[in-house]
C-alpha positions in Angstrom: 27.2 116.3 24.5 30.3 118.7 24.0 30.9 119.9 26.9 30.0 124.0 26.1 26.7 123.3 25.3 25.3 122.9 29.1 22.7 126.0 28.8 21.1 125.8 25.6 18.4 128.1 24.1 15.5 126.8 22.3 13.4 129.4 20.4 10.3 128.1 18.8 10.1 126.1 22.1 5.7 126.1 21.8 5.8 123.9 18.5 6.3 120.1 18.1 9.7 119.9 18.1 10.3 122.5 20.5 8.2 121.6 23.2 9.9 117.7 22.8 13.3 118.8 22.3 12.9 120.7 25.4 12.0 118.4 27.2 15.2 116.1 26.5 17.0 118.7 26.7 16.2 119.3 30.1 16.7 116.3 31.4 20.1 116.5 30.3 20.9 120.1 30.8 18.4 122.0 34.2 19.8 125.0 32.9 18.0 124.6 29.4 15.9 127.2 28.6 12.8 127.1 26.4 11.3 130.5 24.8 8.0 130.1 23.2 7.3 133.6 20.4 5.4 135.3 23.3 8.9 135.1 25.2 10.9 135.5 22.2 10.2 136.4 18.6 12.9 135.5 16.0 11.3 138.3 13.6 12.4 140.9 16.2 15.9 141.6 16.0 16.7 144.2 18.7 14.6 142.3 21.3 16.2 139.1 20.4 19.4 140.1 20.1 19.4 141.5 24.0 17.4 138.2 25.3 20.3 136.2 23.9 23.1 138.4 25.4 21.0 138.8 28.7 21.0 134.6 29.2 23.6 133.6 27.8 23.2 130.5 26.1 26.0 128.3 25.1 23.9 126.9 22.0 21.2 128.6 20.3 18.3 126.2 18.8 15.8 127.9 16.3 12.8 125.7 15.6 11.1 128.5 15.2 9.1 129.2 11.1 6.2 129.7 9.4 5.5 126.0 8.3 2.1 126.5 6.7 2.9 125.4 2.8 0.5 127.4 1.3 0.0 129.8 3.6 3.5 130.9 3.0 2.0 130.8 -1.1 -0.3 133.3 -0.2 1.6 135.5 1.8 5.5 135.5 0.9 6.3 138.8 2.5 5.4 136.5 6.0 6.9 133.2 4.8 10.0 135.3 4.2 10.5 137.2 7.1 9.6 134.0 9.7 12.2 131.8 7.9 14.6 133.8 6.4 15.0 137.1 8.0 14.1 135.3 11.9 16.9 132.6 10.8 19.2 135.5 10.3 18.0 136.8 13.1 18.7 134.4 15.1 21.3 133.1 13.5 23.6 136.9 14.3 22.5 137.3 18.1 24.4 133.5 18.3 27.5 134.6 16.6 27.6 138.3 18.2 27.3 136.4 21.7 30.1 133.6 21.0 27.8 130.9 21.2 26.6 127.9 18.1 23.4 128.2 16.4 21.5 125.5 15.6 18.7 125.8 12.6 15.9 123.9 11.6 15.1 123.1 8.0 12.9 120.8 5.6 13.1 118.3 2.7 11.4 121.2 0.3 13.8 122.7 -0.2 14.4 120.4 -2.9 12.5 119.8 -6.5 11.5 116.4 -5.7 12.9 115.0 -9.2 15.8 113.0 -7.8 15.4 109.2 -8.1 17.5 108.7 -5.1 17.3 110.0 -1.7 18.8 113.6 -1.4 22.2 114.1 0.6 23.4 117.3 1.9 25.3 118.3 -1.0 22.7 118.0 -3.4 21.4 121.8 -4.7 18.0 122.7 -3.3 15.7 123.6 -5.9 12.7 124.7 -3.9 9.4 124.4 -6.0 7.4 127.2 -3.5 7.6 129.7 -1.0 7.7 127.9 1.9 11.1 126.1 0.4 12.6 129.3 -0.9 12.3 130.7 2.0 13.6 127.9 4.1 16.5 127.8 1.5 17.5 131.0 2.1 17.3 130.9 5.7 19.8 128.4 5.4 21.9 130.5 3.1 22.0 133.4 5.5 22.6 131.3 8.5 25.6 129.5 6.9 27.1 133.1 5.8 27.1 134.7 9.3 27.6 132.5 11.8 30.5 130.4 11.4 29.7 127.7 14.3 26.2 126.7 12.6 24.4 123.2 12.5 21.4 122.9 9.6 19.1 120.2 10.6 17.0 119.1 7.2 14.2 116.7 8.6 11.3 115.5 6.5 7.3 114.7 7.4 7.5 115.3 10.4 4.6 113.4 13.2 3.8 113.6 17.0 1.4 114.6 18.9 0.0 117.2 17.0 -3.3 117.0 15.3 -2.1 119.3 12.5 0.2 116.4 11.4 -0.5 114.2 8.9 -0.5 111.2 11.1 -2.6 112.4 13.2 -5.1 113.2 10.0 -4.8 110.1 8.9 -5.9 108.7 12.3 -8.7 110.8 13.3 -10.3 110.5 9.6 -9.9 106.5 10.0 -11.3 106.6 13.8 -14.6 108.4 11.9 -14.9 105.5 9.2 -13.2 107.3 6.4 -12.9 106.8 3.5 -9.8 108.2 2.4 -7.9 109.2 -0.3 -4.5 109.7 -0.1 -2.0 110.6 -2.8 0.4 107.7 -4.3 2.9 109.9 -6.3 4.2 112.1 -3.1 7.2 110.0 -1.6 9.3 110.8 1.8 10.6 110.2 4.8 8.7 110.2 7.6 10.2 111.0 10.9 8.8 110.6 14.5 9.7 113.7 16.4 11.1 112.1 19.3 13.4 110.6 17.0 14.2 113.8 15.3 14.8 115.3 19.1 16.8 112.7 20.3 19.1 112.9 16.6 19.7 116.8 17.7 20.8 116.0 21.1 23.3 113.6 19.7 24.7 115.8 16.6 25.3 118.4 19.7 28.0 115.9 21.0 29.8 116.4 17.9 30.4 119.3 17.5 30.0 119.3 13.9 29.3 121.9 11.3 27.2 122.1 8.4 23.8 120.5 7.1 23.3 117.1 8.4 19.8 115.2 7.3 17.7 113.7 10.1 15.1 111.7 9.5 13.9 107.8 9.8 15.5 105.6 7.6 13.5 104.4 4.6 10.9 105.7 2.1 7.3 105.3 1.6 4.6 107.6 -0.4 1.9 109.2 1.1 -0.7 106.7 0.1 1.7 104.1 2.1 2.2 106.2 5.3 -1.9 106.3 5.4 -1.9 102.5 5.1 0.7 101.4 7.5 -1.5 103.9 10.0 -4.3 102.2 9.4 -3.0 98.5 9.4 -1.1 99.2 13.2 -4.0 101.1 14.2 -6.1 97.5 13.3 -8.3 99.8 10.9 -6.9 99.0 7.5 -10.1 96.3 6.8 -12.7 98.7 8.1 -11.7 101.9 6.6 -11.8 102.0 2.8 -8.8 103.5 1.7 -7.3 104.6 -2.6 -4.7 106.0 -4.1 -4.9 109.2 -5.8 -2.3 111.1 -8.2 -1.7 114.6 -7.4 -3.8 117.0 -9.3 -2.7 120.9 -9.0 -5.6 122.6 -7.1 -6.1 126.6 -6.6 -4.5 127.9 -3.6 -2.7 124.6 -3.1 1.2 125.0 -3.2 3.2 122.6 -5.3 4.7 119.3 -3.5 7.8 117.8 -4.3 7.2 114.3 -6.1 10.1 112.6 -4.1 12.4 114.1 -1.3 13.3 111.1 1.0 16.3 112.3 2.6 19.6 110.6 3.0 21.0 110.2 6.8 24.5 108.4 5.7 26.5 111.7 6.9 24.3 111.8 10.8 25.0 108.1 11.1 28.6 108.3 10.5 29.1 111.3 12.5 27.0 109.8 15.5 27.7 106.2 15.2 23.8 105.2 15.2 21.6 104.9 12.3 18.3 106.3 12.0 15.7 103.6 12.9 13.2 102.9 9.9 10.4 104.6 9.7 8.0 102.2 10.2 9.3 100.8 13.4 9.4 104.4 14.4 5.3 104.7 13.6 4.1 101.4 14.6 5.5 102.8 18.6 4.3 106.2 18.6 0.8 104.5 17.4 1.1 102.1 20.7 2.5 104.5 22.8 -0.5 106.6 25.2 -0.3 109.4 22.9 -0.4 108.0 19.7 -3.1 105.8 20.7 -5.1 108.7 21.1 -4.0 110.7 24.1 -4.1 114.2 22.2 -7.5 115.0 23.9 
């Protein structure tokens, strides 16, 4: 890791990726600090701004937003001021204490009608509100703090059961059946994975937007059967392919948003690992076998 980023500053440190980025982090750093929203909220600027000066963090990580996709449908005003005003938020108490600000971002930001995998300087198109707001959280990270890092990862899994590995699982553990949609295609990405691809862009140095996620593609339809197959489920539990059919209150989906992870693999030297090799350990590892209680 470069060497000025010995005390770094998670935010969002209760979620997924902040709670497992913490962790590493840790291990590498004693001095890391983690800050769950009780302890800091990115959508209050004054109190942020005087946390950030008071500790003194030589990085600043943001996982924290307002990931609900159509939750942040219903309520924009919310979905706004999590991801774009607590990015900017965050984003300034970084720059006004001297220190790089790393942000967390997502694969809808784009439209979804690429028939390649998207690469960091393809425009984002964002089809809702969740993705507009992400996309301008981005914007407004990029335009005022000069030492930034935008992290794009995609599908995102761990131990969580709001994922949609973990949906997948529980609904096959219960017999199913299950229908999954066929036409939604991705790039899913084991968070300890995604954690670990952090810790090594921090070595670099580098700024800009940088895609992390497991190599490959797969639809949704395929994620659910390649649970179910190293789970040893996929010839109990009936399982079908659906097409996406628009539903009230459900936000639109891009059709296909795999990302591409050329640029993090030549700036770190090691390629993302595929996805299903990824899957078939956190399914055989004590969590993933069903250690979320």
């Amino acid at each position: 890791m470069a060497g000025d980023e010995g005390r770094p500053l998670i935010v969002g440190a209760g979620g997924l990726l902040g709670r497992t980025l913490a962790r590493r982090l840790e291990d590498l750093f004693p001095d890391t600090i983690a800050a769950t929203r009780a302890e800091i909220d990115i959508t209050d600027a004054f109190r942020l701004e005087a946390e950030v000066e008071r500790l003194r963090p030589t990085v600043v990580i943001n996982c924290a937003a307002w990931t609900d996709v159509d939750g942040c449908t219903r309520d924009p005003v919310t979905a706004f001021a999590a991801n774009a005003d607590g990015a900017e938020n965050v984003a300034r108490a970084a720059a006004g204490a001297g220190c790089r600000v790393v942000h967390l971002s997502t694969d809808f930001v784009f439209d979804g009608k690429a028939d390649r995998a998207y690469t960091e300087s393809d425009s984002p198109a964002p089809l809702q509100e969740y993705g507009r707001s992400k996309w301008e959280g981005e914007k407004r990270v990029a335009a005022v703090a000069p030492d930034h890092l935008i992290v794009r990862t995609a599908w995102m899994y761990g131990a969580s059961e709001r994922t949609f590995v973990e949906k997948i699982r529980r609904r096959a553990d219960a017999g199913g059946p299950l229908s999954v949609v066929g036409d939604q295609h991705g790039s899913p990405t084991f968070v300890e994975d995604l954690a670990e691809g952090i810790v090594r862009l921090l070595r670099t140095g580098h700024r800009g937007i940088v895609h992390v996620a497991n190599a490959g593609r797969c639809s949704r339809f395929e994620l659910a059967a390649a649970v179910l197959e190293e789970t040893g489920l996929r010839e109990r539990v009936p399982l079908r392919s659906i097409p996406t059919t628009p539903q009230p209150g459900v936000a639109p989906r891009p059709a296909f948003a795999a990302l591409d992870t050329t640029v993090y693999a030549r700036l770190t030297g090691t390629p993302m690992r595929p996805w299903r090799e990824a899957l078939r350990d956190y399914l055989r590892s004590p969590v993933g076998g069903g250690g979320l209680g």
